[in-house]
C-alpha positions in Angstrom: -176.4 93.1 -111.6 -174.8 95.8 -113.8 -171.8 98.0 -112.7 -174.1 101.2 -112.8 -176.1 100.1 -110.1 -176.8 102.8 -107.9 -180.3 101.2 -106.0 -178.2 99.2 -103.6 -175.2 100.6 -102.4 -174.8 97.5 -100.1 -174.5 95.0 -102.4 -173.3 97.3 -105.5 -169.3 96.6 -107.0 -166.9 98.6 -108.5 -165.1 97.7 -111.2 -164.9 97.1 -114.9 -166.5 93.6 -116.1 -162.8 92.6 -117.3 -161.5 93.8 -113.7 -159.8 91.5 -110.7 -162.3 91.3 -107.9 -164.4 89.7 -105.8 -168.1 89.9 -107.7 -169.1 87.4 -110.6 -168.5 90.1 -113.3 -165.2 91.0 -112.3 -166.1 93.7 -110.1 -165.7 94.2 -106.2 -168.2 94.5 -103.8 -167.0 97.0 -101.0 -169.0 95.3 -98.2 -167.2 91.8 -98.5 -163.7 93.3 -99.0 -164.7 95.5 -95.2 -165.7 92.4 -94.0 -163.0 89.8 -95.6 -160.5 92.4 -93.9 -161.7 92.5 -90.4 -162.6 88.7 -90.6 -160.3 86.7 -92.4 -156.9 89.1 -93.7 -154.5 88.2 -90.3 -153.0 91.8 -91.0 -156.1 93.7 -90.8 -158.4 91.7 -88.6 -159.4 92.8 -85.4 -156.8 91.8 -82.7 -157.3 90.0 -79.3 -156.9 92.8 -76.7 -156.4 90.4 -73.8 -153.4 88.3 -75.1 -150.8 89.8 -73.9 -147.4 88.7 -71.5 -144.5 90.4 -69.5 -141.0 89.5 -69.9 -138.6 90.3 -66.9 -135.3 89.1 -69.0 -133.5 88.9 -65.5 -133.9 90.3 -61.7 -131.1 92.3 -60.1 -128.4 89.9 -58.2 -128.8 92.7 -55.6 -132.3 91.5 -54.7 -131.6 89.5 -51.5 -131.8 89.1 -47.8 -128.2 89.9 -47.3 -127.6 93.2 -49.5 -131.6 95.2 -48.4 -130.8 93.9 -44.7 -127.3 95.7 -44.9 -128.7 98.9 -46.5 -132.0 98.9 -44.7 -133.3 99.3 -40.9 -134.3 95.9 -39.5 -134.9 94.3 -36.3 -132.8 91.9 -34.3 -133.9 89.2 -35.3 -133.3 89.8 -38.8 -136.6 88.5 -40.4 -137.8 92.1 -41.8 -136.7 92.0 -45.5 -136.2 88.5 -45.5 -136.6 88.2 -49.3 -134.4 85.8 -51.1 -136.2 82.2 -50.8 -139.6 84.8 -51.5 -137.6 86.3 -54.3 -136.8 82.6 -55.8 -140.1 81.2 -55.9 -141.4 84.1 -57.1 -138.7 85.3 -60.1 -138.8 81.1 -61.1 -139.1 79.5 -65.0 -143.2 78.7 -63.9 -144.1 82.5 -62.5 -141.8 84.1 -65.3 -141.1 82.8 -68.8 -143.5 80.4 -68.8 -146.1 82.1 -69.5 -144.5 85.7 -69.2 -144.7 87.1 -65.9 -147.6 85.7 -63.8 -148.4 88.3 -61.5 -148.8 91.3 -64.4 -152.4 92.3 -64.6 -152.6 95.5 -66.5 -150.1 97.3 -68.4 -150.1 101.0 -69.7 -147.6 101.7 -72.2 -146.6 105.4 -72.3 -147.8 107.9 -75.2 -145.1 109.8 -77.5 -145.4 113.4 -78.1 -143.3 116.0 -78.7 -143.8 120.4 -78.6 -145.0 122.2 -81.2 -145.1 125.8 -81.5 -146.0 128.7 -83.3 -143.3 131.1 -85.2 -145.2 134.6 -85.4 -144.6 137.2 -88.2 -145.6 140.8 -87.7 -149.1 141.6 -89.0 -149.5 138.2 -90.7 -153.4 139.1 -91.4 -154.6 136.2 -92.5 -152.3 133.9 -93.1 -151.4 131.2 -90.2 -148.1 131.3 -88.2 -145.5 128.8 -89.1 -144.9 126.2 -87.3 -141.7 124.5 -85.9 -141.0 121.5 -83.6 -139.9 121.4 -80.3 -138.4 118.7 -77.3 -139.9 115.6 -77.0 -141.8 115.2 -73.8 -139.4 117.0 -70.8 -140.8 114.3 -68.3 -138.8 111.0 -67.2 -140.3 108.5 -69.5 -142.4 106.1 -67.1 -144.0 102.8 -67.8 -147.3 101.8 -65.6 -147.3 97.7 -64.1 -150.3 96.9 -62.3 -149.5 93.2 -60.5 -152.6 91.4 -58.7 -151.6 90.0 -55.1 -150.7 86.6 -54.5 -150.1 84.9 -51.3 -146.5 85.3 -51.5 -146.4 88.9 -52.2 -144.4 89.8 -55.5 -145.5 93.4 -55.4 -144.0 93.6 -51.8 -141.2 90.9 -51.8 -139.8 91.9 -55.1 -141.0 95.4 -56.5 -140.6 97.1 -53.2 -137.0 95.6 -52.2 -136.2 96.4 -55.7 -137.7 100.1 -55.7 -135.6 100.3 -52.0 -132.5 99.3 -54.0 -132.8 101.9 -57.0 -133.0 104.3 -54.5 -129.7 103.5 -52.7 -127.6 102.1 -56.2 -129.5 104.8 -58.5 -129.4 104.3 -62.2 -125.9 104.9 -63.3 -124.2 102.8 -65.2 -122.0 99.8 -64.1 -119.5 98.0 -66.3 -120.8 94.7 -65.1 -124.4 95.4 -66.8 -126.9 92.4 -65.1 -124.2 90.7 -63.7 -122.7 94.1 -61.5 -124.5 93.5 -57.7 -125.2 97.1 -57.6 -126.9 97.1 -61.2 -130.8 97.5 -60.7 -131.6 98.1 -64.2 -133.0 95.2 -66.7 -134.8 94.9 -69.9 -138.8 94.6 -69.7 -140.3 93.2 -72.9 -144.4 93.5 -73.4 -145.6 91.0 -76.2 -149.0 91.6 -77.9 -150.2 87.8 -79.4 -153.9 87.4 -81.7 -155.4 84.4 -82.8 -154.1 82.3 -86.0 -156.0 79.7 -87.8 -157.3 76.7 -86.1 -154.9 74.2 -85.1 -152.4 76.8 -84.7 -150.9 78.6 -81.7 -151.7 82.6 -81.0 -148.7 84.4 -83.0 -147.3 87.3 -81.4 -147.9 90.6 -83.5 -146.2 93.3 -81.4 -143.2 94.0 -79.2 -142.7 96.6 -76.6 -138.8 96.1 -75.7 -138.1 98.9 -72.7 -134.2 99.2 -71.9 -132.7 100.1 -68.9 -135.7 99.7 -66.9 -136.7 99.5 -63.3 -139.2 100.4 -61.0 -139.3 103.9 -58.7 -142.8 103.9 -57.5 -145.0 101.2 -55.7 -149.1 102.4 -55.3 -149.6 102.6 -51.2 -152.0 99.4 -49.7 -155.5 99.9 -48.4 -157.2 96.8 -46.3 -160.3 96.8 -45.2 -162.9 94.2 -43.4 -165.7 94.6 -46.2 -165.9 92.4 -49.0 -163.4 89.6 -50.4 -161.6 90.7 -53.7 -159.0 90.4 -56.2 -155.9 93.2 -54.8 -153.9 94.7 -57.9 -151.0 96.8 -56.8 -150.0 99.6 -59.3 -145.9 100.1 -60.0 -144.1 102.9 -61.9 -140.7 102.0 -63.8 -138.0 104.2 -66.1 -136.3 103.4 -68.6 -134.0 105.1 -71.1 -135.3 103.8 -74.2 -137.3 102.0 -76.2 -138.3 99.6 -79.1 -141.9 98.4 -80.8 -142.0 96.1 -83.3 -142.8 92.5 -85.2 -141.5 90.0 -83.0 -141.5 87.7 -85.8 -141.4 89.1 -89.6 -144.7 89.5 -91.4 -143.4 87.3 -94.1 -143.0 84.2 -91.8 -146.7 84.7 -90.1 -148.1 84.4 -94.1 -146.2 81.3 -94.7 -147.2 80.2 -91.4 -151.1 81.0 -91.8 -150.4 79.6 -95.6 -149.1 76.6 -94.5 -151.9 75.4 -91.8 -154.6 76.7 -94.5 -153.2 74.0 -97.3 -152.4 71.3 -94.5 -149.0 70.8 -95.4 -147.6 71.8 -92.3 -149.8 68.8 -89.8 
């Protein structure tokens, strides 16, 4: 095939014959680079939308029976907001770090955006305005949980106690950070994993890290006698800042890939 050839742009190459590439003349052929990178380059492939985990680092100390009973309404008895041995099953190594947390069934990670306006000049004609920037986004920044229901409710025996208690303690800050019993605030972490090679776990390729966060909103409940179904709950949490990045460096995933591919590392 020569370099000049213009008849099949599919299979064509471009290149000198002398050149670095993937054709047998020294050339490279566009379609197998396009599809070598979405196939088989780990940094440009195609990642796995669906592998994906929360990590709760730690619950508030202030989510128990004892504290929301003493802040909240409750009856005699003392069974409404009767959360703690709830609250320990649910917030335990299996539910939580295992495999991140159990219950998350849909994240949406907020956008970022700031103002941009327009600086107008007196009879510019022609010409367009200049341009400055503005605030970032004026809003509260909010992060969007959806949790699927489980017999032993975590939306409603540990988001909603722990909603209840941001709204009494607020957000300010305590001097005992995690450990303070009024502190409601943690640190959220969503990680993004894709597929490897074989014989290789799924490496993780992104990492949301959301400080200072905790939940303020939990969606309202509908029940209803018509058909069986998976219930997803949707939950609103602030924060006060953020982080995304490569949980592990991008050096370390080649060696890794590298070293399953040559079979040193079995």
């Amino acid at each position: 095939m020569s370099n000049n050839n213009t008849s099949d742009p599919v299979n064509s190459f471009i290149g000198a014959n002398n050149a670095q590439g993937y054709s047998s003349s020294g050339g490279v052929f566009p379609r197998n680079v396009f599809l070598d990178q979405i196939t088989t380059v780990w940094n440009t492939a195609i990642p796995m939308s669906t592998q994906w985990l929360v990590l709760i680092d730690k619950f508030p100390s202030c989510l128990n029976t004892s504290i929301i009973q003493g802040l909240e309404r409750t009856d005699g008895d003392k069974t409404g907001f009767d959360i703690t041995q709830a609250v320990d099953i649910l917030t335990n190594y299996n539910n939580q770090k295992l495999v991140g947390c159990w219950f998350a069934h849909e994240v949406t990670l907020p956008s970022e955006q700031y103002s941009v306006e327009g600086v107008s000049v007196a009879n510019n004609r022609g010409f367009l305005p200049g341009v400055v920037g503005s605030s970032r986004s004026a809003d509260a920044p909010s992060l969007n949980i959806v949790f699927k229901e489980t017999t032993t409710s975590f939306i409603d025996f540990v988001i909603r106690p722990w909603v209840i208690l941001g709204a009494h303690y607020g957000y300010t800050a305590r001097p005992g950070g995690i450990t303070d019993p009024k502190n409601v605030k943690v640190t959220l972490r969503v990680i993004e994993y894709t597929r490897s090679n074989a014989g290789v776990a799924m490496l993780p390729r992104k990492e949301w890290v959301y400080y200072n966060c905790a939940p303020y909103n939990v969606s309202e409940e509908t029940l209803d006698y018509e058909t069986e179904k998976l219930q997803t709950f949707r939950s609103l949490w602030t924060f006060s800042n953020y982080t995304v990045g490569t949980p592990i460096s991008l050096d370390r995933v080649a060696n890794l890939l590298a070293t399953n591919r040559t079979g040193t590392g079995r």
